[in-house]
C-alpha positions as CSV (number, residue, x, y, z in Angstrom):
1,X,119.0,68.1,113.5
2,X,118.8,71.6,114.4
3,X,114.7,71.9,115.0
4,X,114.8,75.7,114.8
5,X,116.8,76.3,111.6
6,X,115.9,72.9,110.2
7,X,119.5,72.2,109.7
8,X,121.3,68.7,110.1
9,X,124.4,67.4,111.0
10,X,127.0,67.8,107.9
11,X,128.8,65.2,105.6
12,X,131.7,63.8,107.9
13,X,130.4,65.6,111.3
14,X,129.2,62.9,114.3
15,X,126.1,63.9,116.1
16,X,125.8,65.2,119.2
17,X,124.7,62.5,121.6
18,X,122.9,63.9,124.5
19,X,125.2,61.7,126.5
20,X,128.1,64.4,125.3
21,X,125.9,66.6,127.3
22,X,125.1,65.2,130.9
23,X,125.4,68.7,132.6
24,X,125.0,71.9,133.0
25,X,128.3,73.5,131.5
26,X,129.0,71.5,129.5
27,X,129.2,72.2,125.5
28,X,130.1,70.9,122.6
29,X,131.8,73.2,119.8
30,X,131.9,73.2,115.8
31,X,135.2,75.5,115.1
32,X,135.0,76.4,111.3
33,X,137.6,78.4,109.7
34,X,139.2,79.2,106.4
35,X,142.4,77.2,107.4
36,X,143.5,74.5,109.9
37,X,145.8,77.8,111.6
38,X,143.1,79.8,112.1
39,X,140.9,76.7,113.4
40,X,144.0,75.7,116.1
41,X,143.9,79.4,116.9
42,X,140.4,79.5,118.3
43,X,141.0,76.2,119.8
44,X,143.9,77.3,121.7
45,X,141.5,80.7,122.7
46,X,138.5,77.9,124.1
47,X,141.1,75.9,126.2
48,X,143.1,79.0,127.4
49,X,139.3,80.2,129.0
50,X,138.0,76.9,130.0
51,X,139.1,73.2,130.5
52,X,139.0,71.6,127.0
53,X,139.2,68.5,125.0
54,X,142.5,69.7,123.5
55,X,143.4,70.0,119.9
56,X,140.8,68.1,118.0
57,X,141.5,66.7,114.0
58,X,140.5,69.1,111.5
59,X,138.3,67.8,109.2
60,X,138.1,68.9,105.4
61,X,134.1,68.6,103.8
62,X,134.8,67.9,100.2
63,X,133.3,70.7,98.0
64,X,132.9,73.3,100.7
65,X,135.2,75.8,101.7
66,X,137.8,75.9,105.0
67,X,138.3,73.1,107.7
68,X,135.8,72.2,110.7
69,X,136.9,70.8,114.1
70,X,135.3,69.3,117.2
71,X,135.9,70.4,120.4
72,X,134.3,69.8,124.0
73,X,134.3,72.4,126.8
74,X,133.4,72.8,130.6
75,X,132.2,75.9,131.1
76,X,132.1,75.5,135.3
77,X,136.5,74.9,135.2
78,X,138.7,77.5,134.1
79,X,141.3,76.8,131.3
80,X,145.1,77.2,130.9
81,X,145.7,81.0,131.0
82,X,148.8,82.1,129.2
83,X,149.7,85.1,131.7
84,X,150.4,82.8,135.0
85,X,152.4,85.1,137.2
86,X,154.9,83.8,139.3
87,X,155.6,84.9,142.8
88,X,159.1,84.7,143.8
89,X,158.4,85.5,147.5
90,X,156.9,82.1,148.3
């Protein structure tokens, strides 16, 4: 339960176990989107900036809008970055 905004964990969400989140840097994220596309999009944008838990299974909340997905994130290692340059002189 969220103890500022009194909110609690949603139908068909896990908690968040404070073991998920031993150190410093490290986070746990709840991706929502209006479809799985967009959801795998911001995925893709978390692991491209740091090292991530991958693609995680979207889940569908029946009688609520869009797709929600769990992903975990270290914030201390970097991520795959899409413009790797490669140098040819060795």
């Amino acid at each position: 339960m969220n103890r500022l905004l009194r909110y609690s964990v949603p139908t068909g969400m896990e908690s968040i176990d404070p073991i998920h989140l031993s150190e410093p840097g490290l986070v746990v994220l709840d991706i929502t989107g209006a479809d799985e596309a967009t959801v795998q999009a911001a995925v893709a944008e978390v692991a491209r900036l740091w090292a991530a838990s991958g693609s995680p299974k979207v889940r569908r909340i029946p009688g609520e809008p869009g797709v929600t997905a769990r992903m975990y994130a270290d914030l201390r290692r970097p991520g795959i970055s899409r413009e790797l340059t490669w140098d040819a002189s060795g």
